[in-house]
C-alpha positions as CSV (number, residue, x, y, z in Angstrom):
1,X,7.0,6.4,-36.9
2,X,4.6,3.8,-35.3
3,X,3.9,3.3,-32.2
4,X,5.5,-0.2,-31.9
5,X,8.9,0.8,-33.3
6,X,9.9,4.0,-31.1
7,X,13.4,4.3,-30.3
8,X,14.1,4.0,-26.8
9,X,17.1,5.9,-25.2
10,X,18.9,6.1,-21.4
11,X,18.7,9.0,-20.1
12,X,19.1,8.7,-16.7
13,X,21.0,6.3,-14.1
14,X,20.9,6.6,-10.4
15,X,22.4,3.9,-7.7
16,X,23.3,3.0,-4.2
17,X,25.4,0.1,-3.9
18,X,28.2,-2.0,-1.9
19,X,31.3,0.3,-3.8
20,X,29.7,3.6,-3.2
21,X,26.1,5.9,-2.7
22,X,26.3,6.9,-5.9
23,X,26.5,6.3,-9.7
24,X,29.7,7.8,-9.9
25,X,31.6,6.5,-7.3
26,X,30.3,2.8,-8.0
27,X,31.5,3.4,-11.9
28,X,34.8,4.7,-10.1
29,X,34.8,1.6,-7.7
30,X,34.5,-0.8,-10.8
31,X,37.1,0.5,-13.1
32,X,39.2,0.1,-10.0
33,X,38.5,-3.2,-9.7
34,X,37.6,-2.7,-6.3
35,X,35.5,-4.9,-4.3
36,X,32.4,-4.4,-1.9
37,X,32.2,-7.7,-0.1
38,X,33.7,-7.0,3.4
39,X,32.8,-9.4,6.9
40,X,29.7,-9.2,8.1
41,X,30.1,-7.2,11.7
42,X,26.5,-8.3,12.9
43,X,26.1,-10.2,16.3
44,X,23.7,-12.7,14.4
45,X,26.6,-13.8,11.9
46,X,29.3,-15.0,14.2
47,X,27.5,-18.5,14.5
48,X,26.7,-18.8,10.5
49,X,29.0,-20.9,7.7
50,X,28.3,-17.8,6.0
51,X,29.8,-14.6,7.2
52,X,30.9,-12.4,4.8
53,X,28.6,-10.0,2.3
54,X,28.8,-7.0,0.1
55,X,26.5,-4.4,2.1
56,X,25.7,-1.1,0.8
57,X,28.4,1.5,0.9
58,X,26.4,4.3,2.7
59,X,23.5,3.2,4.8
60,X,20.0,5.2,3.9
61,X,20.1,6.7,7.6
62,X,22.4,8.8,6.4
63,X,20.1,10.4,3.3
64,X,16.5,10.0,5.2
65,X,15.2,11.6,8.1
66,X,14.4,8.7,11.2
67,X,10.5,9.0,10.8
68,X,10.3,8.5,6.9
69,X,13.2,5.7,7.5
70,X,10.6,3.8,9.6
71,X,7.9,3.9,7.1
72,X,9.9,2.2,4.3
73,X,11.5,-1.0,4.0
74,X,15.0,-1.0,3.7
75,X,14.7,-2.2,-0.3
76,X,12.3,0.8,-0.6
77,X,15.3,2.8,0.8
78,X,17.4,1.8,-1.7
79,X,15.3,2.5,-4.9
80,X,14.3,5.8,-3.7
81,X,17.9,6.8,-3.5
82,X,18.8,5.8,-6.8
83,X,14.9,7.0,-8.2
84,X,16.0,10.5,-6.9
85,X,19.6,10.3,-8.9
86,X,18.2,8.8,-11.9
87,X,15.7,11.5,-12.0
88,X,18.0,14.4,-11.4
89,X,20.6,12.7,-14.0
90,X,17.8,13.2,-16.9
91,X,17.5,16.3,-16.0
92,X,13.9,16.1,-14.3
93,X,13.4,18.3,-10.7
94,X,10.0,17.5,-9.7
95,X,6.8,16.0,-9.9
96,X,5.6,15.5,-13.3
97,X,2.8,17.1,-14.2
98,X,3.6,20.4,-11.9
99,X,7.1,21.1,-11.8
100,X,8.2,19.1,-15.6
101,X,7.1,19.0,-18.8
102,X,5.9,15.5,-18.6
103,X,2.8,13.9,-18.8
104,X,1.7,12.0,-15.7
105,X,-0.3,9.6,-17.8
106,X,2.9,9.2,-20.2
107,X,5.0,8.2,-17.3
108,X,6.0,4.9,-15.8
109,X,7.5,2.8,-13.0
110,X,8.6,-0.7,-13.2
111,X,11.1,-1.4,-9.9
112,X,11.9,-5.1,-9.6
113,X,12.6,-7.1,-6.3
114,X,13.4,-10.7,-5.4
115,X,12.0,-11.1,-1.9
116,X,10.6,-7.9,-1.3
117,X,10.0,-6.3,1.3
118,X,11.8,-9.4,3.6
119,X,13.3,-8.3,6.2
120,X,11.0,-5.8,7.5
121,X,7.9,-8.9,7.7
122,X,10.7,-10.8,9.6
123,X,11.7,-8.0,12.0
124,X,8.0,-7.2,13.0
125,X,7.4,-11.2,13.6
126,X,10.4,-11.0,15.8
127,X,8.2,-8.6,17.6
128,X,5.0,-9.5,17.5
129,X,6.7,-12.8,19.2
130,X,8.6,-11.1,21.5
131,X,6.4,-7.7,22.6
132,X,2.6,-8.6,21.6
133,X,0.5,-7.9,18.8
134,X,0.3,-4.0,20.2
135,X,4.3,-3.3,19.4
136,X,3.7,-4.4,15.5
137,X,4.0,-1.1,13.0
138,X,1.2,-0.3,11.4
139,X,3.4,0.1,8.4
140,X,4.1,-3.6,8.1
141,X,2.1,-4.0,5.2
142,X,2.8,-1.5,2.7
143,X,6.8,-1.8,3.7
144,X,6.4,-5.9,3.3
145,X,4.9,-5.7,0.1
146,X,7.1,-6.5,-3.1
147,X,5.2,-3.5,-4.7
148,X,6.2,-1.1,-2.6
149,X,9.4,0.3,-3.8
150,X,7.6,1.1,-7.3
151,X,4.6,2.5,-5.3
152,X,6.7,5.2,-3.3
153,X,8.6,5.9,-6.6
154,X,5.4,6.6,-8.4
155,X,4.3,9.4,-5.6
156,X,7.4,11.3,-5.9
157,X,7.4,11.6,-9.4
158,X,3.7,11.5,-10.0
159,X,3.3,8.4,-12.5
160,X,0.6,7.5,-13.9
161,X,1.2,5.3,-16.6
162,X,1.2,2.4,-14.8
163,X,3.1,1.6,-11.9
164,X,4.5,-2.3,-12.6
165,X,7.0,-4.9,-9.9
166,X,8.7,-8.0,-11.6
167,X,9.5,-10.9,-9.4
168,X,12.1,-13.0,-11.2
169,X,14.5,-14.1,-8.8
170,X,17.8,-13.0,-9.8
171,X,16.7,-11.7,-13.4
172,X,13.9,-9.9,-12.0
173,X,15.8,-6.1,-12.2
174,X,16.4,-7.2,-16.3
175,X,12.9,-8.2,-16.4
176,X,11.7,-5.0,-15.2
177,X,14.2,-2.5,-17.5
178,X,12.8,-5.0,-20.5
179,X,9.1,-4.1,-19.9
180,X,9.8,-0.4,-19.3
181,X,11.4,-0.8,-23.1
182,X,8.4,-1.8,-24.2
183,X,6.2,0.1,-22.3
184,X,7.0,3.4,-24.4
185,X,7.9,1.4,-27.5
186,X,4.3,0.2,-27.5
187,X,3.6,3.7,-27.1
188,X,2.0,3.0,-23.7
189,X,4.7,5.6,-22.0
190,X,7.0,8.4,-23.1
191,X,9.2,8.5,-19.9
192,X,9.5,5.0,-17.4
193,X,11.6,4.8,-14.3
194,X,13.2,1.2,-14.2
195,X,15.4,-1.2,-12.2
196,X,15.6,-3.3,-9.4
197,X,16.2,-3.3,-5.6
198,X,16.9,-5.9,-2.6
199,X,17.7,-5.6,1.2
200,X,17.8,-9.1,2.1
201,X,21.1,-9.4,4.0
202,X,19.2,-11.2,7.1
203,X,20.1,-14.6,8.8
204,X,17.3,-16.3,7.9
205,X,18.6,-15.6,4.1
206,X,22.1,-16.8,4.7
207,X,21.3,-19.9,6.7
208,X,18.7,-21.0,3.9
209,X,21.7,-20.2,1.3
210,X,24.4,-21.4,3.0
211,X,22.4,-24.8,3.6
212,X,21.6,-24.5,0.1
213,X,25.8,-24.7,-0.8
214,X,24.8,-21.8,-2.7
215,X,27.1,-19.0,-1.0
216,X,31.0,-18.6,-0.9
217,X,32.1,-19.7,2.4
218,X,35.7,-17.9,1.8
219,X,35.2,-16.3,5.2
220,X,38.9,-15.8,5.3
221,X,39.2,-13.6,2.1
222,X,36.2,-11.3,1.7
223,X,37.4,-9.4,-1.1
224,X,38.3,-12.2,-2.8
225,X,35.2,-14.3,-2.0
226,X,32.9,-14.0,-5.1
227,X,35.4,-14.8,-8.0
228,X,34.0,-16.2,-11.5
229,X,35.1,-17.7,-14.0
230,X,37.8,-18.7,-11.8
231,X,38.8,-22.5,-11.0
232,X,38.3,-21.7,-7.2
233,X,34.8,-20.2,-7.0
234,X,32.8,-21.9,-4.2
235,X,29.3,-19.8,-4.8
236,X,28.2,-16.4,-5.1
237,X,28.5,-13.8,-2.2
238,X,24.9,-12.0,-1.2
239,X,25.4,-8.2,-1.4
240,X,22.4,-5.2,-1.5
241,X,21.6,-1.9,-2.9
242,X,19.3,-0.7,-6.1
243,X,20.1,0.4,-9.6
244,X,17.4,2.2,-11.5
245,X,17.3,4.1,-15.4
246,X,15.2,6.5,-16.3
247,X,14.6,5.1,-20.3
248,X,12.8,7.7,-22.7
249,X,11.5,7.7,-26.0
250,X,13.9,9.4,-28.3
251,X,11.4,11.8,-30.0
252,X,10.8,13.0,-26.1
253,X,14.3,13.1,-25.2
254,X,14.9,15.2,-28.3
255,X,12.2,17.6,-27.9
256,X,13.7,18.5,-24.2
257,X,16.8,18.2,-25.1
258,X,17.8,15.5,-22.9
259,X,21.3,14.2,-23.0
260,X,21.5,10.9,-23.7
261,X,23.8,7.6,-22.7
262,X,22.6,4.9,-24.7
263,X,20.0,3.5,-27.2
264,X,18.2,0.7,-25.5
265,X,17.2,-2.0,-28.1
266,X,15.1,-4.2,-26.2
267,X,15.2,-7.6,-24.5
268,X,15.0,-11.3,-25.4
269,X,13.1,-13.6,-22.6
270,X,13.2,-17.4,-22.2
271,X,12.6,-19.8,-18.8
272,X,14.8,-23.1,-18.7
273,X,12.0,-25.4,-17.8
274,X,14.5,-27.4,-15.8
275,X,15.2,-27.3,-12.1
276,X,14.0,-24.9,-9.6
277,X,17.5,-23.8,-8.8
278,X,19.8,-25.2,-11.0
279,X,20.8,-24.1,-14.3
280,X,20.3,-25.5,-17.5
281,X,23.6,-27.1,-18.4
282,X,23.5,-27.3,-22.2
283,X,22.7,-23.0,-22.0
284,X,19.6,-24.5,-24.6
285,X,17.6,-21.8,-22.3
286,X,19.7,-18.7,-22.6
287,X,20.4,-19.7,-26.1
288,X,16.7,-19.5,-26.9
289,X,16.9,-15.6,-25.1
290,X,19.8,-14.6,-27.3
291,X,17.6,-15.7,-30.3
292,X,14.1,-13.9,-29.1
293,X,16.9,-10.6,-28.3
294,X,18.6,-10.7,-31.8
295,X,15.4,-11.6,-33.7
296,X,13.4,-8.8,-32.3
297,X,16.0,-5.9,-32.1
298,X,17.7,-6.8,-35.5
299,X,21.0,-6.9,-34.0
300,X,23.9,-8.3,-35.4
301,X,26.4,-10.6,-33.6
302,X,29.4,-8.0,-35.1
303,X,27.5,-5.5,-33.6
304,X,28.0,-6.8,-30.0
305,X,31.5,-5.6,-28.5
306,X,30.9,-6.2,-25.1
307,X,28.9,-8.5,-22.4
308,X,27.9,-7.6,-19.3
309,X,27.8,-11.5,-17.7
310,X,25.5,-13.1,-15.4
311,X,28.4,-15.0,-13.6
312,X,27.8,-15.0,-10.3
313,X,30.5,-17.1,-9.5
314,X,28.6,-20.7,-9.5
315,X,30.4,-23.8,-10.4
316,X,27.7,-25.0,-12.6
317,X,26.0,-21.0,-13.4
318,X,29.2,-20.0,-15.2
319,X,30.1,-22.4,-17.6
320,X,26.3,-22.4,-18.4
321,X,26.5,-19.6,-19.8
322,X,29.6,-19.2,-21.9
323,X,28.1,-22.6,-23.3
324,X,24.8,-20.6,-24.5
325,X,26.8,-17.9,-25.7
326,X,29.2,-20.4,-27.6
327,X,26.1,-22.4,-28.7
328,X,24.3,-19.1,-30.7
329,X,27.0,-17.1,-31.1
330,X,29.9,-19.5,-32.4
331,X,33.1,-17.7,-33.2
332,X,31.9,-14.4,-32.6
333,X,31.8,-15.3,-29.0
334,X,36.2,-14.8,-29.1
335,X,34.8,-10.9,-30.8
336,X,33.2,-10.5,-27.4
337,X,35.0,-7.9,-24.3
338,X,33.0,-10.1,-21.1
339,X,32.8,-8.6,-17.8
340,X,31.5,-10.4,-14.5
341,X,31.2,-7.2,-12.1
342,X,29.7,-9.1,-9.6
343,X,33.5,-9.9,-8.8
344,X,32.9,-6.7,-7.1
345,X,29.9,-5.8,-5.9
346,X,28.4,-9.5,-5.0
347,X,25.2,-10.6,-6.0
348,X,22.4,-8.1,-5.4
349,X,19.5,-10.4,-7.0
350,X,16.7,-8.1,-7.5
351,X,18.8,-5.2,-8.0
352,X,21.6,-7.2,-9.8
353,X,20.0,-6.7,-13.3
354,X,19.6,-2.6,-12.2
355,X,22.9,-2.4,-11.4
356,X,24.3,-4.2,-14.3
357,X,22.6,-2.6,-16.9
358,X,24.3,1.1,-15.6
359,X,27.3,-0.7,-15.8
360,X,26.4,-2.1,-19.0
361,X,25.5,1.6,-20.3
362,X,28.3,3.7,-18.6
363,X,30.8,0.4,-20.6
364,X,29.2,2.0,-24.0
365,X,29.3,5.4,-23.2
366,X,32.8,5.5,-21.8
367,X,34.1,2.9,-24.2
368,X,35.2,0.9,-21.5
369,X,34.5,-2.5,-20.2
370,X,35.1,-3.0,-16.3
371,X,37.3,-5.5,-15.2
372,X,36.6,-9.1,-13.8
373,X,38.8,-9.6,-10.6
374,X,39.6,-12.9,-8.9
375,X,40.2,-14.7,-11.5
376,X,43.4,-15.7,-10.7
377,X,43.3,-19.8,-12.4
378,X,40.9,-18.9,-15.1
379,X,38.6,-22.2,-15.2
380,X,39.7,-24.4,-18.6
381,X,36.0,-24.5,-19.4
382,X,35.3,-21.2,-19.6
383,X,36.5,-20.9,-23.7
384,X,36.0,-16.4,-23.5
385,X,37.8,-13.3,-23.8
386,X,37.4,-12.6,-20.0
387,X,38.4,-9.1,-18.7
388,X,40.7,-9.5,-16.2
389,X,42.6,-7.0,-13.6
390,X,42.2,-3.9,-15.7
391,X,39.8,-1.8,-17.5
392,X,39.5,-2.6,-21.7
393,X,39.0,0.1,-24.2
394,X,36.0,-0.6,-26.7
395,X,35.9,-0.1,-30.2
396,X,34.8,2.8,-32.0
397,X,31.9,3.0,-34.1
398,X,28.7,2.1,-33.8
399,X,28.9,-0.5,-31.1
400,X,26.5,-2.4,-28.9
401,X,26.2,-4.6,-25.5
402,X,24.7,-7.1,-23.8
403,X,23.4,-7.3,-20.3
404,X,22.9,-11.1,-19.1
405,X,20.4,-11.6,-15.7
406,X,19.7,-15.6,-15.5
407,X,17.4,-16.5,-11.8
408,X,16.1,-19.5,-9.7
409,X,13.4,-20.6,-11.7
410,X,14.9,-20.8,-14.8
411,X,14.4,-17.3,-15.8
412,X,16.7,-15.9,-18.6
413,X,16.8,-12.0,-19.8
414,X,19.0,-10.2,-21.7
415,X,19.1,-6.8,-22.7
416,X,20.4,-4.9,-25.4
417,X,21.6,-1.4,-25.5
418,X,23.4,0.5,-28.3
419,X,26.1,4.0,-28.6
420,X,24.5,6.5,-30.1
């Protein structure tokens, strides 16, 4: 088989997030219909418009030992966690190289983040400000930078294939998973860790939001905050935490005899062109995604039993994007089971698209798509077959499913993956 047309397959998922510290119990927490978003408890809040987020189920103090917590970001935290699970989860122990049967110049990372490495660059300016240049770690740098999450992944595993970070805004985690696809397609990589990560519940984030009219201010009703689709969303609701795969080519997978979740078929990428922060409204953008996705992967639209949607619970975001998917796909759209499980676990940004596409995977390997809660007054303009309140059993057969991560800047990526 060449090079360029390897099959690439999940074999591995790992993630910490608002409903629980693991794959499992977030899988668990979603099929629930559960949600993450709870008041936020921190002194700094109380005087904010904005005071309500979904923060991450078990804090990484609780997993790491105080003086390795103090050398990594809180983002770094995060991916490392779900790095470790992923890792275990496709069967791997140890370093490649020396304790696997892989090859360190055959394996990859690609670990995506939105802001980085944030709130530690805005804690040690707190006090270099307040304590003097003398008090400032001197593990600023390497935990500020947006690299660094991919870096420390890379050491434990012993990478060597090229260690890459995406920064797309909120598609960035998507972004990342997409180039890890093609990274062993291309036949640059057999094995690539990918995913995203953010830690950016901070004031500074949910003043600039919350001035932006970006955020739910539904202060009153946490779990029932961030609700798309529905007539009385008011903006997303910021939540935290990292979702990583570890993707494979099949021929590897085989030879080790890997169990395997999913066939990942690949992406389709498009930017808008438009506004800095606003959507497109025709979906022309997306649209053009879907098109680059279906072209490339050969994937047909009676394929598709299931979307995994952006809808982060925008006025304007969510009717973009049933548009686009009405706009290409047509009357295959009503064929479509959609979930919006950020009803659930808020809007993690960088590590929305990690997140998402386990959720994605786990919908297509348990035949079952997660539930969309909140939407109590389904909005008249979103023309879908939304999931609501409970899970839904997917076909059998041969079926396939989309992941959709749209972010500030006009970014569009959607991801593919297939049963096996």
């Amino acid at each position: 088989m060449e090079k360029n047309n390897r099959t690439v397959v999940v074999t591995g998922m790992g993630a910490t997030t608002p409903l629980g510290g693991d794959t499992t119990s977030t899988w668990d927490a979603l099929l629930a219909g559960r949600s993450g978003v709870r008041r936020l408890t921190h002194e700094w809040a109380e005087e904010l418009p904005v005071r309500i987020a979904a923060e991450i189920a078990v804090e990484p103090t609780e997993i790491f030992p105080p003086a390795q917590a103090r050398r990594l970001d809180r983002a770094a935290q995060f991916a490392l966690i779900a790095a470790r699970e992923a890792w275990e989860d496709a069967g791997f122990k140890g370093r490649a190289g020396e304790d696997e049967p892989v090859d360190p110049d055959r394996l990859g990372v690609v670990v995506a983040t939105a802001v980085g490495g944030v709130t530690s660059m805005l804690q040690q300016y707190d006090i270099l400000k307040t304590q003097g240049a003398r008090k400032v770690s001197p593990h600023t740098i390497p935990m500020m930078m947006p690299n660094t999450s991919s870096a420390h992944i890379s050491l434990e595993v012993g990478a060597r294939a090229g260690v890459h970070t995406f920064v797309s805004a909120c598609a960035s985690g998507a972004e990342a998973i997409g180039y890890a696809i093609t990274m062993i397609r291309s036949g640059r990589a057999d094995v690539v860790v990918a995913g995203g990560t953010e830690a950016a519940v901070h004031p500074l984030n949910f003043a600039a939001f919350g001035n932006m009219m970006a955020m739910s201010k539904n202060n009153d009703d946490p779990a029932g905050a961030s609700r798309p689709f529905d007539t009385g969303r008011d903006g997303f609701v910021l939540g935290e935490g990292a979702g990583l795969v570890v993707l494979e080519s099949a021929e590897h997978a085989v030879r080790r005899g890997a169990r395997v979740y999913a066939e990942a078929l690949g992406e389709g990428i498009s930017s808008d062109s438009h506004h800095i922060t606003q959507p497109e409204p025709t979906g022309r953008g997306i649209s053009a995604a879907l098109r680059s996705l279906m072209d490339s992967t050969g994937l047909e639209p009676a394929e598709i039993a299931h979307i995994n949607a952006h809808a982060t619970s925008t006025p304007l975001g969510d009717v973009a994007e049933i548009r686009a998917l009405r706009r290409f796909f047509g009357d295959h759209t009503d064929h479509f089971a959609i979930s919006a499980t950020k009803s659930m676990t808020g809007h993690l940004v960088g590590g929305a698209g990690g997140v998402e596409t386990i959720a994605t995977v786990l919908a297509l390997h348990h035949r079952l798509a997660p539930p969309t809660i909140n939407v109590d007054d389904p909005d008249p303009a979103i023309d879908a077959d939304i999931v609501r309140d409970e899970p839904r059993p997917l076909p059998d057969g041969r079926i396939a499913a989309l992941n959709n991560s749209f972010g500030f800047g006009g970014h569009n990526v959607v991801l593919a993956f297939r049963t096996v």
